[in-house]
Structure formats: C-alpha cells, structure tokens
Backbone bond lengths (Angstrom), bond angles and torsions (degrees), N, CA, C in turn:
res aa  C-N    CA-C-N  psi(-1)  N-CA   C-N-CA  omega(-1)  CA-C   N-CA-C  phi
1 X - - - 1.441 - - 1.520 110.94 -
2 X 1.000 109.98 -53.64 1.757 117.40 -174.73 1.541 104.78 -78.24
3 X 1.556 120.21 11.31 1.733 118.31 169.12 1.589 86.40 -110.53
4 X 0.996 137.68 -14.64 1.823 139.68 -178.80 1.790 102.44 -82.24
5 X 1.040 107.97 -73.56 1.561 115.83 161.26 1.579 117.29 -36.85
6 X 0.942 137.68 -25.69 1.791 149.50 -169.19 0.830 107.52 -108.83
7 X 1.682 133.66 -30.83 1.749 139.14 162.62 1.097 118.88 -77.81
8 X 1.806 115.31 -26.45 1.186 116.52 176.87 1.365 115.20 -92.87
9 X 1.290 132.14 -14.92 1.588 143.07 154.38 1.627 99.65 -45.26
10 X 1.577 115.04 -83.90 1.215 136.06 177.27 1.488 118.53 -23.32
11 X 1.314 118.17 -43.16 1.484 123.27 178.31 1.712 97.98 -89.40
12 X 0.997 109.18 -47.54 1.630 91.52 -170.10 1.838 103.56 -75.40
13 X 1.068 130.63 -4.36 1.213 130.01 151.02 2.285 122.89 -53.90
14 X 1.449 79.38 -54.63 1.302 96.06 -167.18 1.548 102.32 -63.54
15 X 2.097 112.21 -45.63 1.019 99.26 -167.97 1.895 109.16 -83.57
16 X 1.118 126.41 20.26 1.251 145.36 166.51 1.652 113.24 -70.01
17 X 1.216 116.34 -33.72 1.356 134.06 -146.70 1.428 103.83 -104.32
18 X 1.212 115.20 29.74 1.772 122.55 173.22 1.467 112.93 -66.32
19 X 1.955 104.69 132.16 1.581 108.95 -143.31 1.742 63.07 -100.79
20 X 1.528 107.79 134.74 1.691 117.27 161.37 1.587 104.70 -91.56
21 X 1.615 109.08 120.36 1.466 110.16 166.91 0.808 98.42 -64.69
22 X 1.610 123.34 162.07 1.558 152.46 151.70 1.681 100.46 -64.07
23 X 1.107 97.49 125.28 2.370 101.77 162.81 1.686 97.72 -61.71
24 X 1.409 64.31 161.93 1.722 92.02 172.83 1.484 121.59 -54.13
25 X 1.773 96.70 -53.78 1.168 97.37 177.19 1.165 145.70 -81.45
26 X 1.747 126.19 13.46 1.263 148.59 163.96 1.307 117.13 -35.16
27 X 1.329 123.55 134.04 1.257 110.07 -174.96 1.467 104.62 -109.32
28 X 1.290 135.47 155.40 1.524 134.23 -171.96 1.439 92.77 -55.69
29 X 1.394 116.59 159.01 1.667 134.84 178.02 1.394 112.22 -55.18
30 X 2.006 92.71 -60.48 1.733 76.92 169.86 1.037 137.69 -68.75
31 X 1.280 132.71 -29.41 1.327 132.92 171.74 1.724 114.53 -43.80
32 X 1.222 99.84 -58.85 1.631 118.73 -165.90 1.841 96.25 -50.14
33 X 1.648 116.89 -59.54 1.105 119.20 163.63 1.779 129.48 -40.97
34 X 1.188 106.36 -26.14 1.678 119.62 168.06 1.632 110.40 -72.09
35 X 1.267 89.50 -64.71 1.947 91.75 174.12 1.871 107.36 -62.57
36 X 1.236 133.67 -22.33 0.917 111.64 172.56 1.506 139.89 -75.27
37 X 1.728 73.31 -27.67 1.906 95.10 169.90 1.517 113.90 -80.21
38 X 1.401 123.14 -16.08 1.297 120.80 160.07 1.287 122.76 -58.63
39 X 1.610 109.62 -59.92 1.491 123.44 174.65 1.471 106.64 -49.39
40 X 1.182 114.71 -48.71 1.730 91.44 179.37 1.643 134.81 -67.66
41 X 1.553 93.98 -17.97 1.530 99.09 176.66 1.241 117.43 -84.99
42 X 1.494 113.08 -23.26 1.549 126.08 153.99 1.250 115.59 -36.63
43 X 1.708 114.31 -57.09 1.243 126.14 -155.74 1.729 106.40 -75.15
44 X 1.541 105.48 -36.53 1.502 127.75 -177.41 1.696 96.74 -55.57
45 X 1.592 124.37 -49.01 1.284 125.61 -155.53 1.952 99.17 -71.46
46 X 1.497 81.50 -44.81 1.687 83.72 -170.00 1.925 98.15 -64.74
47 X 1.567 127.24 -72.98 0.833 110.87 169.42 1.567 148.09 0.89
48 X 1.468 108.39 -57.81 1.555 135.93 -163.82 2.019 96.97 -101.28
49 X 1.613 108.62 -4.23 1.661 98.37 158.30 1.600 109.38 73.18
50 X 1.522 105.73 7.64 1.604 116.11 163.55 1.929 105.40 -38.34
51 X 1.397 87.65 -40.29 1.970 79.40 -155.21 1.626 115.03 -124.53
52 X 1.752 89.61 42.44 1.424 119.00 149.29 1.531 119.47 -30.18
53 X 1.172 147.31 70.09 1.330 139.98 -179.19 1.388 111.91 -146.19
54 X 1.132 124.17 148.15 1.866 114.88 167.79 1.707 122.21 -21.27
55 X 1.137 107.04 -50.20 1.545 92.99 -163.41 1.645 92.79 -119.93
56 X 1.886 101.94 62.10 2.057 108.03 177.05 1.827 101.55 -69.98
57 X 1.646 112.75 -47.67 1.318 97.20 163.67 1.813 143.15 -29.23
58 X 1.406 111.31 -40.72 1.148 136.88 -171.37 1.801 82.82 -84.56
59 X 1.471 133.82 -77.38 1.280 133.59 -175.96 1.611 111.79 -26.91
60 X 1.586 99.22 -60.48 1.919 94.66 -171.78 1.261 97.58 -61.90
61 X 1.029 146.67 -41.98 1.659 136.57 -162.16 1.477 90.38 -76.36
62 X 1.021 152.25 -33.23 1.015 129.22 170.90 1.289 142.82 -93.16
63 X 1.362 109.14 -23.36 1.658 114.62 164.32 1.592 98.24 -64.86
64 X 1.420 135.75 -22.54 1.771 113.29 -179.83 1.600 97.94 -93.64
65 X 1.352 129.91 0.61 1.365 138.08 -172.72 1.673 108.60 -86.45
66 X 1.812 102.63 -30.85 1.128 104.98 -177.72 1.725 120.16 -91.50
67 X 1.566 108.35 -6.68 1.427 117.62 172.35 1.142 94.99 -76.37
68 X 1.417 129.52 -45.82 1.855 110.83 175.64 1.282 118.12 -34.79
69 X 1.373 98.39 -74.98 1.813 113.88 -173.22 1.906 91.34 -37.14
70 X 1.021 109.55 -64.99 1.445 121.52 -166.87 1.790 102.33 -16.10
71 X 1.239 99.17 -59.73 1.516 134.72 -158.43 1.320 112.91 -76.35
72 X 1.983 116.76 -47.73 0.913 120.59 -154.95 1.366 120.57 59.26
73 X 1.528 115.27 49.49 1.176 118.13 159.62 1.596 107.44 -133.38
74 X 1.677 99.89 174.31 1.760 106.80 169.33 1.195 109.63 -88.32
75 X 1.494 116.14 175.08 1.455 123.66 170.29 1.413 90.84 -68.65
76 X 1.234 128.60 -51.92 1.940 124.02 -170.77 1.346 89.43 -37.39
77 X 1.580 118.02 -74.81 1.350 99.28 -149.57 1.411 121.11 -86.30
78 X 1.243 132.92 6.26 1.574 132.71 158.04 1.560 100.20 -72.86
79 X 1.360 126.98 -29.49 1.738 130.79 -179.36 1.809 95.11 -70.03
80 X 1.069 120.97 -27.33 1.691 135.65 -146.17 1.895 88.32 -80.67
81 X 1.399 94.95 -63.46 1.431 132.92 -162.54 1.784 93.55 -54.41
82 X 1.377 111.05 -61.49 1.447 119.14 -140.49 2.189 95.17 -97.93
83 X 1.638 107.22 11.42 1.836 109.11 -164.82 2.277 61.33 -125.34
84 X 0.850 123.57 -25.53 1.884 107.12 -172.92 2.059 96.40 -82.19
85 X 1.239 95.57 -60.45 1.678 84.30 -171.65 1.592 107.17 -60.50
86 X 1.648 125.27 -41.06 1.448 119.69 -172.25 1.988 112.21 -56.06
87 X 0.981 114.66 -23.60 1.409 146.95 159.74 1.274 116.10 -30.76
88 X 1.624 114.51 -62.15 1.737 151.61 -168.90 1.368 107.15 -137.28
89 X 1.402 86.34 69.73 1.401 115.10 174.66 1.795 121.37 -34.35
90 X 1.966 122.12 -53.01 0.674 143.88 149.30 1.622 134.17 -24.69
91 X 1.253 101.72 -60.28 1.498 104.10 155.03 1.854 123.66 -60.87
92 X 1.703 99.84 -47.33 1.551 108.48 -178.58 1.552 106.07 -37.93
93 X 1.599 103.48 -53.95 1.541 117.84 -167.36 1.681 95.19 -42.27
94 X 1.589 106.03 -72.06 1.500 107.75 -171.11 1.567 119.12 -42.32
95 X 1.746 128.88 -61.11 0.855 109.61 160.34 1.697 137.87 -15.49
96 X 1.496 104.50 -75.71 1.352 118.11 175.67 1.370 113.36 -44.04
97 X 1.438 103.30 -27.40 1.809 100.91 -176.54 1.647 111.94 -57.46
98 X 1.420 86.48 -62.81 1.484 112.96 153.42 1.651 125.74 1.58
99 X 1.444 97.90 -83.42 1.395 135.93 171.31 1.548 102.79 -33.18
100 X 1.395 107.53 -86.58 1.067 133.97 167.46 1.571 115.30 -22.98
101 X 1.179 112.95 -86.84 1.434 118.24 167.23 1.969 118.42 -35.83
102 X 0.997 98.17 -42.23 1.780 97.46 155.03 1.308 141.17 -57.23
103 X 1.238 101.18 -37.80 1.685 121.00 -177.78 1.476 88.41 -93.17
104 X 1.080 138.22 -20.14 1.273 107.87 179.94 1.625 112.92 -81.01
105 X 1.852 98.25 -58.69 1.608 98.92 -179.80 1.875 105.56 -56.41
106 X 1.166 121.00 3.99 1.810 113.69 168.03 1.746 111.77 -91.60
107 X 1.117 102.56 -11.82 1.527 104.63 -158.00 1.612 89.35 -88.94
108 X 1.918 103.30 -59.20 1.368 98.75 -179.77 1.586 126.43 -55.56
109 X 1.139 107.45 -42.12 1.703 103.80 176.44 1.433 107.41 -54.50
110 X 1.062 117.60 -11.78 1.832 119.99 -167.55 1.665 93.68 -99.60
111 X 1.328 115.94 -35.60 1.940 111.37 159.40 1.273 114.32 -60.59
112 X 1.370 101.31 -58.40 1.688 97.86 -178.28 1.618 120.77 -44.25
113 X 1.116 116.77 -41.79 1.517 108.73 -178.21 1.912 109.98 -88.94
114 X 1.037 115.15 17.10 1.140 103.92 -153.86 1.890 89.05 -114.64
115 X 2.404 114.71 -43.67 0.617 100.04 151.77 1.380 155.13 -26.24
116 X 1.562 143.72 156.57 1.041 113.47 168.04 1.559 102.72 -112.70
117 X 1.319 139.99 151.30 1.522 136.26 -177.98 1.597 110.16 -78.16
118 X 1.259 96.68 122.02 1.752 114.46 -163.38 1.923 89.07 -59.58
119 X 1.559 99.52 139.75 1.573 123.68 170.28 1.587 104.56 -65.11
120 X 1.489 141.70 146.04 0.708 169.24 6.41 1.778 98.72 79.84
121 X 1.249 126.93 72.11 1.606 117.66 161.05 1.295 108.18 -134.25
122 X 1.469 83.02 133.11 2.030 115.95 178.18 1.361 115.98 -92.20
C-alpha cells in the first residue's frame, strides 16, 4: 500500500511539472529590459510636460512610436512581451529590477556632471 501511495505522489508530482515553452515572440530579457527603460523615460518626458506644444498629442504618439523603430518591434509585440512577463510575476520583478537599477545609475551620471566640484579655499 505505502509503494501505491509513493507512485501515486511521484506521478502526480511529475505530471505537475509541465515545462512551459517560451512564444516565439519573446523578446531576449535584455532587450525587453532596454525597451522598458526607454518606455519609461518616454513616459517621464511626456509626464514632466517636456513636449508642451500644439500638436503634444501627435508628440506622445510618437516619442513611444520611436522606441518601436528603436527596437524594431510592434506595439502587438511589446503588448505580447509585457501581458507574458505580467503573467510570471517573478521574472517581471527581476526585469523591473533591472530597469530600475538602470535609470538610476543614468540619472546619477546625469547629477554627476551637472554638479559642480566644490572649490578648495585656503
């Protein structure tokens, strides 16, 4: 009985253990993490009213129009990309870590030069 019970654990383990292919249309991690860090600085420009002008409608559609080209991807498949990681949550996190950790070391190098290096008076 308890070798029936231990085979039947064992299989319903195994058949638990379904390997999910990746789609086609996945884009490598890093990449996906590049376009994401684009899209947000996109999002930052439009946000922050950079592209205040008569035709800003026409601007936002196109500054996220131009991370495509950037990319060489569609809106489908950055929508494709970004409904697969929101999905697998776990990975999303990492990505975003990712993300994150980029925009930051970009932001600071963008302080650093912007500081000026304190004078030295005797």
């Amino acid at each position: 009985m308890k070798l029936f019970i231990l085979a039947l654990v064992f299989i319903s383990v195994i058949a638990c253990q379904q390997k999910v292919e990746k789609p086609d249309y996945l884009l490598e991690k890093d990449t996906f993490v590049e376009v994401l860090k684009d899209f947000q600085t996109a999002e930052s420009i439009v946000r922050l009213g950079y592209n205040r002008t008569t035709d800003s409608l026409i601007f936002n559609d196109s500054i996220f129009a131009a991370v495509f080209r950037k990319y060489e991807i569609t809106e489908a498949v950055f929508d494709s990309n970004f409904s697969y990681y929101s999905n697998n949550p776990i990975e999303f996190e990492e990505l975003f870590e990712k993300v994150i950790t980029n925009l930051s070391t970009r932001s600071a190098k963008i302080q650093e030069k912007r500081v000026p290096e304190p004078t030295n008076k005797k």
